[in-house]
N, CA, C and O atoms as a GROMACS GRO file, in nm:
protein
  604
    1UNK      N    1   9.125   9.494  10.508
    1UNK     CA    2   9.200   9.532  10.625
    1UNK      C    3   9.149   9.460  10.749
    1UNK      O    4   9.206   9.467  10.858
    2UNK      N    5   9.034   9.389  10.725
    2UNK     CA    6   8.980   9.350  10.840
    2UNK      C    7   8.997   9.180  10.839
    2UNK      O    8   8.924   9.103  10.902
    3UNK      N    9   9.104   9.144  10.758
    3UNK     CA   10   9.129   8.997  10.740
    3UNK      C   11   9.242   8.981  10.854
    3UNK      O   12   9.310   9.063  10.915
    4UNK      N   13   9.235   8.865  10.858
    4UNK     CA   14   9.397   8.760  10.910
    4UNK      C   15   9.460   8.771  10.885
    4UNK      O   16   9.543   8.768  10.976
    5UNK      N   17   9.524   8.797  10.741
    5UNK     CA   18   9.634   8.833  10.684
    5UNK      C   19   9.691   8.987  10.706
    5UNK      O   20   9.805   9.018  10.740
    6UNK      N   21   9.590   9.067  10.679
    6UNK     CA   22   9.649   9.181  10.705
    6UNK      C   23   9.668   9.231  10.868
    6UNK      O   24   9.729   9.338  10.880
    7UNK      N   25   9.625   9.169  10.989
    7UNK     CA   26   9.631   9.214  11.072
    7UNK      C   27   9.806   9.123  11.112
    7UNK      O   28   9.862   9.182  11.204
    8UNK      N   29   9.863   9.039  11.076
    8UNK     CA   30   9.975   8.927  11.086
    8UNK      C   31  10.038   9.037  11.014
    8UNK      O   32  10.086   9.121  11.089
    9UNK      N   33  10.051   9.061  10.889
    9UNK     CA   34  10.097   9.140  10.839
    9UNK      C   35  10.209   9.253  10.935
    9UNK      O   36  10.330   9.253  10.956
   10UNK      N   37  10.058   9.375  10.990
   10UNK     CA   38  10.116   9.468  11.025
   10UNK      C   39  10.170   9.420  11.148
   10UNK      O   40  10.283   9.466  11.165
   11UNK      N   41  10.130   9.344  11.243
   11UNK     CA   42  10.172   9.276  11.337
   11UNK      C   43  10.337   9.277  11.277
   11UNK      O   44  10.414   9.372  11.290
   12UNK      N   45  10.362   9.174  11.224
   12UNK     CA   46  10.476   9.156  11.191
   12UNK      C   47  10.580   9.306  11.159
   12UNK      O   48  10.691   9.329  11.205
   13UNK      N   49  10.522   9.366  11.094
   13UNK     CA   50  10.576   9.484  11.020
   13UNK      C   51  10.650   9.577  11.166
   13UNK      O   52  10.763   9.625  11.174
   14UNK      N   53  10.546   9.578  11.263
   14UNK     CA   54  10.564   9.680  11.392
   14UNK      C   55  10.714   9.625  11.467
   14UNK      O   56  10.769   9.674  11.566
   15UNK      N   57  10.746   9.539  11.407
   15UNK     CA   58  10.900   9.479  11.433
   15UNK      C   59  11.016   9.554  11.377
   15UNK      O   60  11.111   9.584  11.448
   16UNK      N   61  11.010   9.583  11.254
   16UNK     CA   62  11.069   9.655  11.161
   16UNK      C   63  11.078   9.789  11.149
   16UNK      O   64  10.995   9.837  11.226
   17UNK      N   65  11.160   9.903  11.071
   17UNK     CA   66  11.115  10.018  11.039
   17UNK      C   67  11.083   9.969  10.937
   17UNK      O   68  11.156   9.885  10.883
   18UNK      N   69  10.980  10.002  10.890
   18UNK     CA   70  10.905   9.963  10.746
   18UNK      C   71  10.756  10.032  10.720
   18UNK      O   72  10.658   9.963  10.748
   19UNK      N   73  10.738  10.157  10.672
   19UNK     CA   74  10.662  10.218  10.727
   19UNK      C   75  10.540  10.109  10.542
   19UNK      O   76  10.588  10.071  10.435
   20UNK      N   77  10.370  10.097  10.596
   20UNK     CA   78  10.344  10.048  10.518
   20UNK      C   79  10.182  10.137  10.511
   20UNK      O   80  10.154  10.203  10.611
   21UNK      N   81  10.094  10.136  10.409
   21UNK     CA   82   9.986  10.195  10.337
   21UNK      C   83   9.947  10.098  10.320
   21UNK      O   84   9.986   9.993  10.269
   22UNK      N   85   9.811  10.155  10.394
   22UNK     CA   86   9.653  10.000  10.363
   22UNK      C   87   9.598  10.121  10.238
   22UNK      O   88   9.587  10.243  10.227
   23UNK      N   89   9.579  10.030  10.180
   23UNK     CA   90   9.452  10.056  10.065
   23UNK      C   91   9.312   9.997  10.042
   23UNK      O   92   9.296   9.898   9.970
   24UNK      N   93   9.242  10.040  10.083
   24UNK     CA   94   9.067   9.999  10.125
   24UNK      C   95   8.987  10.030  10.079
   24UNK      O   96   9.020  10.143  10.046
   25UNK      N   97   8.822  10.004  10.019
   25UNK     CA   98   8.722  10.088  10.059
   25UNK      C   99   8.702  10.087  10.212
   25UNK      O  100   8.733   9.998  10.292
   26UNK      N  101   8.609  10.273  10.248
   26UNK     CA  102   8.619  10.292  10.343
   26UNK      C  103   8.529  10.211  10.388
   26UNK      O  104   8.518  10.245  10.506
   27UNK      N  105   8.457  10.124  10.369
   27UNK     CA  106   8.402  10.015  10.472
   27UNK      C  107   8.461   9.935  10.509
   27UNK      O  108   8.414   9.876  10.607
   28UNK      N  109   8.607   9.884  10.449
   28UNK     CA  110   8.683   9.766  10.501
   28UNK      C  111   8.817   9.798  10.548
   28UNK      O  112   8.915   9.734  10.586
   29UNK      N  113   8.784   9.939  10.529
   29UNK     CA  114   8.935   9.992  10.636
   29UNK      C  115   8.950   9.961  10.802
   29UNK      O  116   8.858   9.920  10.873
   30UNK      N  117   9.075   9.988  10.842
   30UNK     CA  118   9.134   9.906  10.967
   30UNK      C  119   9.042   9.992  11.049
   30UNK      O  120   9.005  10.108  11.030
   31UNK      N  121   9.007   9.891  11.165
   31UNK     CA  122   8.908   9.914  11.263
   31UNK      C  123   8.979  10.036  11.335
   31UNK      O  124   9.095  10.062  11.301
   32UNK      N  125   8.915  10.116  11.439
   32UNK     CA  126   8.985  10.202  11.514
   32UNK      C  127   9.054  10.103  11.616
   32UNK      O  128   9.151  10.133  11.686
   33UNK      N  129   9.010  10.019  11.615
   33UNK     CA  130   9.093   9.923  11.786
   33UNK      C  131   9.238   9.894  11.688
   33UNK      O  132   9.351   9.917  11.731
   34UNK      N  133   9.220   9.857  11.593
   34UNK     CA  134   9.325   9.816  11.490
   34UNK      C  135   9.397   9.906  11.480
   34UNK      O  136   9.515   9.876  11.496
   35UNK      N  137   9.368  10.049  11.453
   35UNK     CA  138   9.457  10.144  11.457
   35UNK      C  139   9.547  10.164  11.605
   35UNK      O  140   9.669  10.172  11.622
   36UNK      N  141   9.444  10.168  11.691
   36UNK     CA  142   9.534  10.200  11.843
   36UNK      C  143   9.609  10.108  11.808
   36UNK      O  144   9.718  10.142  11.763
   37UNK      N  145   9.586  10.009  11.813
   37UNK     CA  146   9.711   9.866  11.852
   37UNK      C  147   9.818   9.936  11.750
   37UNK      O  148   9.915   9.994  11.800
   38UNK      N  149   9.805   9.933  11.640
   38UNK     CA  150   9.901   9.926  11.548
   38UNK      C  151  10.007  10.099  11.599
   38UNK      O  152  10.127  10.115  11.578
   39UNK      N  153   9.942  10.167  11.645
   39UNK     CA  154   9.971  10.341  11.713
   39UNK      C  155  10.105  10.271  11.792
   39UNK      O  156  10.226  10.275  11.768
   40UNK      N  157  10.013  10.197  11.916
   40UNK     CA  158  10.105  10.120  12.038
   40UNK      C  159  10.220  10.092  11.994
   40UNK      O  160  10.322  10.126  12.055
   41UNK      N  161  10.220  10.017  11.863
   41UNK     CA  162  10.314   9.926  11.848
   41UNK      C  163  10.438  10.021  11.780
   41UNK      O  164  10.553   9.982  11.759
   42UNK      N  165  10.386  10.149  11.752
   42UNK     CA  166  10.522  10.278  11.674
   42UNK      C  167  10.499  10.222  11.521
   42UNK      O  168  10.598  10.256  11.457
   43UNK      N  169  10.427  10.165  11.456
   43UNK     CA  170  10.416  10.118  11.345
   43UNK      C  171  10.415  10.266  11.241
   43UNK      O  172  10.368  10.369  11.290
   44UNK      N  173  10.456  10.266  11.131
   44UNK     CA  174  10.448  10.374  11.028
   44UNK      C  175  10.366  10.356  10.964
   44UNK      O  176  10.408  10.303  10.861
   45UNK      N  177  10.232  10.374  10.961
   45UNK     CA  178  10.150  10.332  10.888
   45UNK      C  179  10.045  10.446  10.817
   45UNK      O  180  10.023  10.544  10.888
   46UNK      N  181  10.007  10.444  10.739
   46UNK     CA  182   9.882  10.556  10.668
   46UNK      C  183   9.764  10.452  10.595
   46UNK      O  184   9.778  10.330  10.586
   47UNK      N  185   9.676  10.507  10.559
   47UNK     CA  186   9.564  10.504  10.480
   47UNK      C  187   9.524  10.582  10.359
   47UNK      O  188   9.528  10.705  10.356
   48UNK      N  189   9.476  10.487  10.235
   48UNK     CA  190   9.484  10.511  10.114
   48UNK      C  191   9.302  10.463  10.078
   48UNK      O  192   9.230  10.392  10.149
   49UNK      N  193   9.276  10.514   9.981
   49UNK     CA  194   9.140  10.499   9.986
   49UNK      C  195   9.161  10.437   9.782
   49UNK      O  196   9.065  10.380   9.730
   50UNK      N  197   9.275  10.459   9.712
   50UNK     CA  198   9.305  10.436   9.577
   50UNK      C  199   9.468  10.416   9.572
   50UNK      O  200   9.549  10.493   9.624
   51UNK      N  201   9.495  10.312   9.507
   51UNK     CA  202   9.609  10.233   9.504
   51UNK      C  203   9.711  10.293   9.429
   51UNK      O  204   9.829  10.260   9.420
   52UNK      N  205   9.642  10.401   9.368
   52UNK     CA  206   9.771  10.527   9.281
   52UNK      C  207   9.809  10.599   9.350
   52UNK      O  208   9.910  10.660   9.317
   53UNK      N  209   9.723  10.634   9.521
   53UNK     CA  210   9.740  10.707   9.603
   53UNK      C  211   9.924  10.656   9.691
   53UNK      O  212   9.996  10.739   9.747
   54UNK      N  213   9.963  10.478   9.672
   54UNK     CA  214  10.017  10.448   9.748
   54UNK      C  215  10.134  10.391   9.623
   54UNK      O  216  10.249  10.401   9.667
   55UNK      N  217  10.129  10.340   9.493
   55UNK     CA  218  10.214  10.260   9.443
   55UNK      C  219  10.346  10.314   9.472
   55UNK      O  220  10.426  10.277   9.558
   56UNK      N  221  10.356  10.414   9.381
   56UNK     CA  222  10.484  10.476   9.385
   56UNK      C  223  10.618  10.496   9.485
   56UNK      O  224  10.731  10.538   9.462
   57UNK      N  225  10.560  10.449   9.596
   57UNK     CA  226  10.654  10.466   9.691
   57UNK      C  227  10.632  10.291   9.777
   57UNK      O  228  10.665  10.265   9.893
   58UNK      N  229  10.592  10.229   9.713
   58UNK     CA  230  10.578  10.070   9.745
   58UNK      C  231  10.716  10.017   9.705
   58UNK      O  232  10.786  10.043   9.607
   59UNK      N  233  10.737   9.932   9.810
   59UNK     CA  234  10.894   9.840   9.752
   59UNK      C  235  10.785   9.675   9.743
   59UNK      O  236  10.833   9.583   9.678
   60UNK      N  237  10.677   9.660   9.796
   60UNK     CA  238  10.635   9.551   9.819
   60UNK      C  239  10.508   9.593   9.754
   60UNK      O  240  10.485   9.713   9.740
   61UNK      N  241  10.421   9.500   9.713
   61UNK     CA  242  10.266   9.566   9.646
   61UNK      C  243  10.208   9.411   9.723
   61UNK      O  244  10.275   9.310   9.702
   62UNK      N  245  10.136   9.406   9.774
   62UNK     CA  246  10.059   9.272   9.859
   62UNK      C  247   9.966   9.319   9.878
   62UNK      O  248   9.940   9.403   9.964
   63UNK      N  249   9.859   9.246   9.754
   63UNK     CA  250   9.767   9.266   9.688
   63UNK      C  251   9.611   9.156   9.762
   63UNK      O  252   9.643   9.047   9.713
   64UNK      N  253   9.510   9.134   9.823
   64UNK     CA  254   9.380   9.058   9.852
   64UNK      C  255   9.270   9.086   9.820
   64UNK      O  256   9.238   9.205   9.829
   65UNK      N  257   9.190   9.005   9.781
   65UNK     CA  258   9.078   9.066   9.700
   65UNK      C  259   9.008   9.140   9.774
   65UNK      O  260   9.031   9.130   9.894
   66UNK      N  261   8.922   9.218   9.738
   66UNK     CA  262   8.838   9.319   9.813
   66UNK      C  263   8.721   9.254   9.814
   66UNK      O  264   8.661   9.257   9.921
   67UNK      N  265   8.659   9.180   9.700
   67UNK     CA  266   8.519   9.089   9.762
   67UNK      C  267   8.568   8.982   9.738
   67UNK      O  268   8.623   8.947   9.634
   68UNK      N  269   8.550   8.922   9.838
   68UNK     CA  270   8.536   8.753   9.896
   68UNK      C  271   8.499   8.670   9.821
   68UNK      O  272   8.379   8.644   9.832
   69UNK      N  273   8.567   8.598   9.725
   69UNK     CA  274   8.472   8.509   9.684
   69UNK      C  275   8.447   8.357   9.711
   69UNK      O  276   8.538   8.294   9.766
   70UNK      N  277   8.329   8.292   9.678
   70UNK     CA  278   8.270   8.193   9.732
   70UNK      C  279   8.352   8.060   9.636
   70UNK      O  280   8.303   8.015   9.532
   71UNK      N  281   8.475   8.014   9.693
   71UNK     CA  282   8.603   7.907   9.644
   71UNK      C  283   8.516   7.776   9.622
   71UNK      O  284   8.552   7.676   9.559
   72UNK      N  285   8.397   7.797   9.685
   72UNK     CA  286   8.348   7.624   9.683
   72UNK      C  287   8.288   7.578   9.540
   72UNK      O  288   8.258   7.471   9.486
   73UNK      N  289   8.288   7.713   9.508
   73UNK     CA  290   8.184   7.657   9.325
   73UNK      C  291   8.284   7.708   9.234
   73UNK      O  292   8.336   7.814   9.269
   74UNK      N  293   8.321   7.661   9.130
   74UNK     CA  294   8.361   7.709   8.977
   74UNK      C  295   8.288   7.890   8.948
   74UNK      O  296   8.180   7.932   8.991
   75UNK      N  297   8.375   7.954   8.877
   75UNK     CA  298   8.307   8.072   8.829
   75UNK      C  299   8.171   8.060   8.780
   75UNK      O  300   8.076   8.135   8.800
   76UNK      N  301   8.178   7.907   8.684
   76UNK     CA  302   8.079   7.917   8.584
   76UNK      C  303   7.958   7.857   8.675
   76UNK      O  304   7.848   7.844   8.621
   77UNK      N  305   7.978   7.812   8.846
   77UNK     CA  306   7.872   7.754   8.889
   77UNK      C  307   7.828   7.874   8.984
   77UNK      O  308   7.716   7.838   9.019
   78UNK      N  309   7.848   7.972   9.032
   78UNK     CA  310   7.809   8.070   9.086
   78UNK      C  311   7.704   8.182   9.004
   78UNK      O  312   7.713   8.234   8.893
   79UNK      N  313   7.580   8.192   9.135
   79UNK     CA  314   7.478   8.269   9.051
   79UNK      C  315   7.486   8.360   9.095
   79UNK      O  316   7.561   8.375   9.192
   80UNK      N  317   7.426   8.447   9.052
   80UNK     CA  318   7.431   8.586   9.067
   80UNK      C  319   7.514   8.682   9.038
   80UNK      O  320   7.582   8.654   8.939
   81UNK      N  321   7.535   8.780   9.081
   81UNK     CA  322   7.634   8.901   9.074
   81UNK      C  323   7.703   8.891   9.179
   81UNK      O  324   7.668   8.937   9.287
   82UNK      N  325   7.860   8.803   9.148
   82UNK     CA  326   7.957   8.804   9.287
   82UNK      C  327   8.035   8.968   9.284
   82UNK      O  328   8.127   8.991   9.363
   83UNK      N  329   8.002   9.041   9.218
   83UNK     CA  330   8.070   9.154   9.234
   83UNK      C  331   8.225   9.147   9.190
   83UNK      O  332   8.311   9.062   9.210
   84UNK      N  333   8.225   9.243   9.137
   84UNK     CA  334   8.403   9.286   9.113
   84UNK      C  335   8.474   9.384   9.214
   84UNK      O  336   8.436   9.431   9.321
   85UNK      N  337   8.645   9.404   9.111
   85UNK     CA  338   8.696   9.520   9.235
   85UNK      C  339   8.675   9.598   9.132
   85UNK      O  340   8.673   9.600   9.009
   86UNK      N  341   8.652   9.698   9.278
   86UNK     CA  342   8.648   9.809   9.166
   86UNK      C  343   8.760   9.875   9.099
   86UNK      O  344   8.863   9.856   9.162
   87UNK      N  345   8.778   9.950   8.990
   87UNK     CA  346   8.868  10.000   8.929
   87UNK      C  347   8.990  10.062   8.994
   87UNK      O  348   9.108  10.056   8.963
   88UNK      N  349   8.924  10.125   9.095
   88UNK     CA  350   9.038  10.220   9.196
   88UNK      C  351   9.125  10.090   9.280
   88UNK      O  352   9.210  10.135   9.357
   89UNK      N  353   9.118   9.966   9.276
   89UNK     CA  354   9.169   9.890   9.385
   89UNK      C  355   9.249   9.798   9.227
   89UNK      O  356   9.364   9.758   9.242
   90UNK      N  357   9.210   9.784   9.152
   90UNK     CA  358   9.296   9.695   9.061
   90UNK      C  359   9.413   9.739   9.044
   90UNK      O  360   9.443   9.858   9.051
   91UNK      N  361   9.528   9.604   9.009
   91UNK     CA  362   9.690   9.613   8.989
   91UNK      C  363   9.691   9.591   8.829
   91UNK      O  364   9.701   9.482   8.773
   92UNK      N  365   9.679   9.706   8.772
   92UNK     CA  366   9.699   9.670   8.613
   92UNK      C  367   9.813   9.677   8.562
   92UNK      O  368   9.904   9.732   8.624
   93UNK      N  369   9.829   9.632   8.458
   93UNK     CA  370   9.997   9.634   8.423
   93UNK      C  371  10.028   9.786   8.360
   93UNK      O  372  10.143   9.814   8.328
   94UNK      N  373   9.907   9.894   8.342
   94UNK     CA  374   9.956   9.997   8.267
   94UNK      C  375   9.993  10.089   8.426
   94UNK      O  376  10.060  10.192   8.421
   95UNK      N  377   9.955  10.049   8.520
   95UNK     CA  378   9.942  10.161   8.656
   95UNK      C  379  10.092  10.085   8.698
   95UNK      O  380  10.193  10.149   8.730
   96UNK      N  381  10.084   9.932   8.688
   96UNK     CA  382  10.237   9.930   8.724
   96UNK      C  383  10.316   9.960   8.615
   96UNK      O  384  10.423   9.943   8.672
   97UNK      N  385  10.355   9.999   8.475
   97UNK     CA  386  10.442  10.020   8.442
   97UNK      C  387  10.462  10.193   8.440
   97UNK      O  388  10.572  10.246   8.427
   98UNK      N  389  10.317  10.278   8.458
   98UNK     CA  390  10.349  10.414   8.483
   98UNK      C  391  10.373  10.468   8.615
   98UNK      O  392  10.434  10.574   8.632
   99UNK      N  393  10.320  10.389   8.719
   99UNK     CA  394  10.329  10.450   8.831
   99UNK      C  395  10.453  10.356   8.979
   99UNK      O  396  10.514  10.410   9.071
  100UNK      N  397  10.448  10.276   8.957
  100UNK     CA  398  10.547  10.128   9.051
  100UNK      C  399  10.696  10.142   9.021
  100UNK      O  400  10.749  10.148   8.911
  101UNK      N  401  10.755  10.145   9.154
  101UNK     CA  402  10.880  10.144   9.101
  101UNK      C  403  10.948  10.023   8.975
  101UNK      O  404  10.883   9.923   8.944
  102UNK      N  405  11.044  10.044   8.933
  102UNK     CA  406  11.094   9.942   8.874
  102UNK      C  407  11.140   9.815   8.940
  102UNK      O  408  11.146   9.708   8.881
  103UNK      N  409  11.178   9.837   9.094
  103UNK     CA  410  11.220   9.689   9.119
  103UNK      C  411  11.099   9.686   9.237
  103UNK      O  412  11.123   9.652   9.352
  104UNK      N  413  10.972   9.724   9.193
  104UNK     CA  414  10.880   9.673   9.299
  104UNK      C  415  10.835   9.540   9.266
  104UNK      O  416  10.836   9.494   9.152
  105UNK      N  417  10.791   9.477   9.376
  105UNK     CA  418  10.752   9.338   9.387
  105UNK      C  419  10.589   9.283   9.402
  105UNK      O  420  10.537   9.362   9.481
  106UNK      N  421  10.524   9.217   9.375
  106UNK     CA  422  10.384   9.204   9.357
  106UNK      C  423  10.346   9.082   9.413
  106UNK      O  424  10.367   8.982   9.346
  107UNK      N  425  10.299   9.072   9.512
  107UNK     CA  426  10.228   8.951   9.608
  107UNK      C  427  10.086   8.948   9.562
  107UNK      O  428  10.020   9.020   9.486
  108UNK      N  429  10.064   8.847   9.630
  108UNK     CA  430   9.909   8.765   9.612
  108UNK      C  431   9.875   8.647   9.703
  108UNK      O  432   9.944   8.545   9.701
  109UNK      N  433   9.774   8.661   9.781
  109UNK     CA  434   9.748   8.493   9.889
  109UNK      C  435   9.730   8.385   9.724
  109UNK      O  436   9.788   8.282   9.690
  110UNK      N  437   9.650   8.448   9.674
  110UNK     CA  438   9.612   8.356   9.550
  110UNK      C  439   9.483   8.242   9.623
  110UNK      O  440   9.500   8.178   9.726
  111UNK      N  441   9.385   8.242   9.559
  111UNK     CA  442   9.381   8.255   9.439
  111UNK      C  443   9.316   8.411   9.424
  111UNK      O  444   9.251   8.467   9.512
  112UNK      N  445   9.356   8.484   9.258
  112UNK     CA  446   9.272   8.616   9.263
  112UNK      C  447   9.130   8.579   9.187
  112UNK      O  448   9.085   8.472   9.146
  113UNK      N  449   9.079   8.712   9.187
  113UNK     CA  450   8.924   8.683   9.100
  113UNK      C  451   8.981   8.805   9.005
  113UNK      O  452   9.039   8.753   8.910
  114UNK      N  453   8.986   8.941   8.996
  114UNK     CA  454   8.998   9.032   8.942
  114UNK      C  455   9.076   9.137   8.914
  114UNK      O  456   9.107   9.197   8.811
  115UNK      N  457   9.107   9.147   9.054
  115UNK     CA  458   9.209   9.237   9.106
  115UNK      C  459   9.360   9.295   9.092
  115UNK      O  460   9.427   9.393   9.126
  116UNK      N  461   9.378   9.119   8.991
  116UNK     CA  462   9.506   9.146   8.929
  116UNK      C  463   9.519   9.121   8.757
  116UNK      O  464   9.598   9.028   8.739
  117UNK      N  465   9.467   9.176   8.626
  117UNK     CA  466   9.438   9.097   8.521
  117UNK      C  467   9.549   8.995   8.499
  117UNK      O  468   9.660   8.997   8.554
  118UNK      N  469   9.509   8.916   8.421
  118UNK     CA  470   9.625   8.807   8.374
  118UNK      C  471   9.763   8.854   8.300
  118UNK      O  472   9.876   8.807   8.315
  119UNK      N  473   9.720   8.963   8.216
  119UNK     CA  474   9.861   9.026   8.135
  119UNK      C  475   9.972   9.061   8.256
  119UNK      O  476  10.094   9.054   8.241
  120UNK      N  477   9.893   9.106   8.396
  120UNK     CA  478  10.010   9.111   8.494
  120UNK      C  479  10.127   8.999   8.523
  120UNK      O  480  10.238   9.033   8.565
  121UNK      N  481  10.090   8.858   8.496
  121UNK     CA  482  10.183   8.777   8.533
  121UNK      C  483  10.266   8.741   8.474
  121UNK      O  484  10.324   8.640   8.516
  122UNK      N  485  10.311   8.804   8.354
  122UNK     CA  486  10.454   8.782   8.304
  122UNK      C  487  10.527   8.911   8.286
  122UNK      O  488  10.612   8.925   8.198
  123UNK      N  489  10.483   9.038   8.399
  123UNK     CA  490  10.557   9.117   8.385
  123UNK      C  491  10.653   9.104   8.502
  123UNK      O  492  10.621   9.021   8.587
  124UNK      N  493  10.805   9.197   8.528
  124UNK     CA  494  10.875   9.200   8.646
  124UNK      C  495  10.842   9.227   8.751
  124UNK      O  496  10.934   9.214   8.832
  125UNK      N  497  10.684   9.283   8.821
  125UNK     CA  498  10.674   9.253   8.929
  125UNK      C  499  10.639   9.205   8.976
  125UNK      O  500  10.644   9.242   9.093
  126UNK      N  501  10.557   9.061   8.950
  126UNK     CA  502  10.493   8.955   8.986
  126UNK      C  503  10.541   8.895   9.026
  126UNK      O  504  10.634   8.858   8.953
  127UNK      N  505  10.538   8.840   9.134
  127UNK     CA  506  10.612   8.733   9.192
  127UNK      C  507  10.494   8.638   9.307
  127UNK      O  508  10.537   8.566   9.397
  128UNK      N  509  10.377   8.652   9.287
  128UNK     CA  510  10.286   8.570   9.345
  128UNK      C  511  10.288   8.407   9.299
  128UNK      O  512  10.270   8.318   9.383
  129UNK      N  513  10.308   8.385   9.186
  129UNK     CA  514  10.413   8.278   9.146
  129UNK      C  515  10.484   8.194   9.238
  129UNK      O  516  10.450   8.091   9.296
  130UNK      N  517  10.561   8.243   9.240
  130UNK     CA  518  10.681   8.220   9.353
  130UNK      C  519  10.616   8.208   9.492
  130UNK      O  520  10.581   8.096   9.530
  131UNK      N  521  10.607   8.261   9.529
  131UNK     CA  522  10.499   8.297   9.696
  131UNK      C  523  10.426   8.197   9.698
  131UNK      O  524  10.426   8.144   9.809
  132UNK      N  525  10.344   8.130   9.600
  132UNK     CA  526  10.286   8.012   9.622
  132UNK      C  527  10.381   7.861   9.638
  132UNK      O  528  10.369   7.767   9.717
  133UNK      N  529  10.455   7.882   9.550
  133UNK     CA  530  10.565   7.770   9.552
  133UNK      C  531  10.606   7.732   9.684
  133UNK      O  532  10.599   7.626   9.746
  134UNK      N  533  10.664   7.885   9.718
  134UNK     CA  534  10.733   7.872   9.824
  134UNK      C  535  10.658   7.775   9.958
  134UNK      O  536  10.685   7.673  10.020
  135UNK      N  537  10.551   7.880   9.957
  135UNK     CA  538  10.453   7.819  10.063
  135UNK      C  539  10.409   7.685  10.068
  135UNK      O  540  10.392   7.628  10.176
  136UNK      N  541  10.385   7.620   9.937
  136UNK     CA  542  10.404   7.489   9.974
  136UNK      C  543  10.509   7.415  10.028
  136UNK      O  544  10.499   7.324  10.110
  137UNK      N  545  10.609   7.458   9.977
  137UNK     CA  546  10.769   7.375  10.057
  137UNK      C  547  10.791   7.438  10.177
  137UNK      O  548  10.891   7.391  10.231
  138UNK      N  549  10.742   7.521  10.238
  138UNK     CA  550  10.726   7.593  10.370
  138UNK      C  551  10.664   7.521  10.455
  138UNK      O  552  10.718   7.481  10.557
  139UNK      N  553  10.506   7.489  10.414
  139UNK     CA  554  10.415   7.368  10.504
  139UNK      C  555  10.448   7.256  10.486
  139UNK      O  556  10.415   7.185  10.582
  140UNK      N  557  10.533   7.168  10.357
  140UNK     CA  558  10.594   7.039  10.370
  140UNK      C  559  10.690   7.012  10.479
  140UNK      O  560  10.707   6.917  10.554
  141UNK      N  561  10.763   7.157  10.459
  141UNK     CA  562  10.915   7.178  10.565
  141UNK      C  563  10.828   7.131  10.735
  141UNK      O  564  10.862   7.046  10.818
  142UNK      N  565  10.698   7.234  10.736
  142UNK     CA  566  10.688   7.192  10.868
  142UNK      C  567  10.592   7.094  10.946
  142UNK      O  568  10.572   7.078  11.066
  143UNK      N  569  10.547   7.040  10.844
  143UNK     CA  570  10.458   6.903  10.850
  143UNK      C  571  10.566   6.797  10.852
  143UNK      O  572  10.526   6.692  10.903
  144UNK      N  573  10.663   6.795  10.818
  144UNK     CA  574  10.796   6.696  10.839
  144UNK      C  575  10.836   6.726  10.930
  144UNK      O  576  10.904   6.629  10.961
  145UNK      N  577  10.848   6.814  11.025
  145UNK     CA  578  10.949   6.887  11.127
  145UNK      C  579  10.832   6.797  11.293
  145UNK      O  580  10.849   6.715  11.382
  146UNK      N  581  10.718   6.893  11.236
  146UNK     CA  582  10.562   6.845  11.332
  146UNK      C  583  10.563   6.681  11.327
  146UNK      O  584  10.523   6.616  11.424
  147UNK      N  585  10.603   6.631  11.231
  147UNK     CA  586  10.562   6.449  11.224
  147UNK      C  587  10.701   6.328  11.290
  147UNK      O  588  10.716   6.208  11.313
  148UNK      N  589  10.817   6.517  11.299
  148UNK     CA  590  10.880   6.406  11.366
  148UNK      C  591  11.018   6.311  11.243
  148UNK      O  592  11.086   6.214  11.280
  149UNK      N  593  11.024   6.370  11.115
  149UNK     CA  594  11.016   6.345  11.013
  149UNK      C  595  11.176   6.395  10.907
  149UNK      O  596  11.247   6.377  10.808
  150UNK      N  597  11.147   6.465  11.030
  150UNK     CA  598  11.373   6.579  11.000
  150UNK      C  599  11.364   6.639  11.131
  150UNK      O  600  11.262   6.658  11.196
  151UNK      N  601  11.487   6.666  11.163
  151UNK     CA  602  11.540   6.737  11.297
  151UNK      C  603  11.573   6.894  11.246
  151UNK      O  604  11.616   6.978  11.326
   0.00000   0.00000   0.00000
């Protein structure tokens, strides 16, 4: 909750009626300044501390890892204990097929470490897939636009 993404996010969201649920441990839940702002803005928002607490009523599931991991080395070149998520924060395919709506949708910045197992990506709500695609023809679109390159 305390990333870039999620603060753009709700930013964005406070535009909309779209009421949305952070799901955190309570150390990385939204700051109190984060909360006022987001108060200011009439945003619909709550707090979830376990992701069963929030699926069910998700039309969107936009999913970031909870520990950080270090992108510069291979799995197999990292020492130590990079830590996992924990159980209460994972998107498994048995919690989405008992608990997620049927036409819910499943985001990802990508890349994941844990958070989402692999059997998730060929079920119907995955679409982090896509989201990556997109985003590349999104920054081509505007690196051509920036260079001067299409009108």
């Amino acid at each position: 909750m305390r990333m870039r993404t999620m603060h753009s996010l709700a930013y964005g969201l406070s535009q909309f009626d779209c009421p949305i649920t952070f799901v955190s441990p309570p150390d990385m839940s939204l700051t109190d300044e984060m909360k006022a702002d987001l108060t200011n803005y009439n945003l619909n928002f709550r707090e979830a501390e376990h992701v069963e607490q929030a699926i069910a009523d998700a039309d969107v599931i936009l999913v970031e890892p909870v520990v950080q991991p270090d992108y510069t080395k291979s799995r197999d070149e990292r020492s130590g204990d990079v830590g996992g998520t924990p159980s209460n924060y994972k998107i498994t395919r048995e919690l989405l097929s008992t608990k997620a709506k049927s036409d819910a949708i499943l985001l990802h910045s990508l890349p994941r470490m844990d958070e989402i197992p692999a059997d998730v990506d060929i079920t119907r709500w995955s679409r982090y897939w896509q989201e990556a695609f997109n985003g590349v023809v999104m920054r081509m679109a505007l690196l051509a636009l920036v260079m001067g390159k299409m009108e």
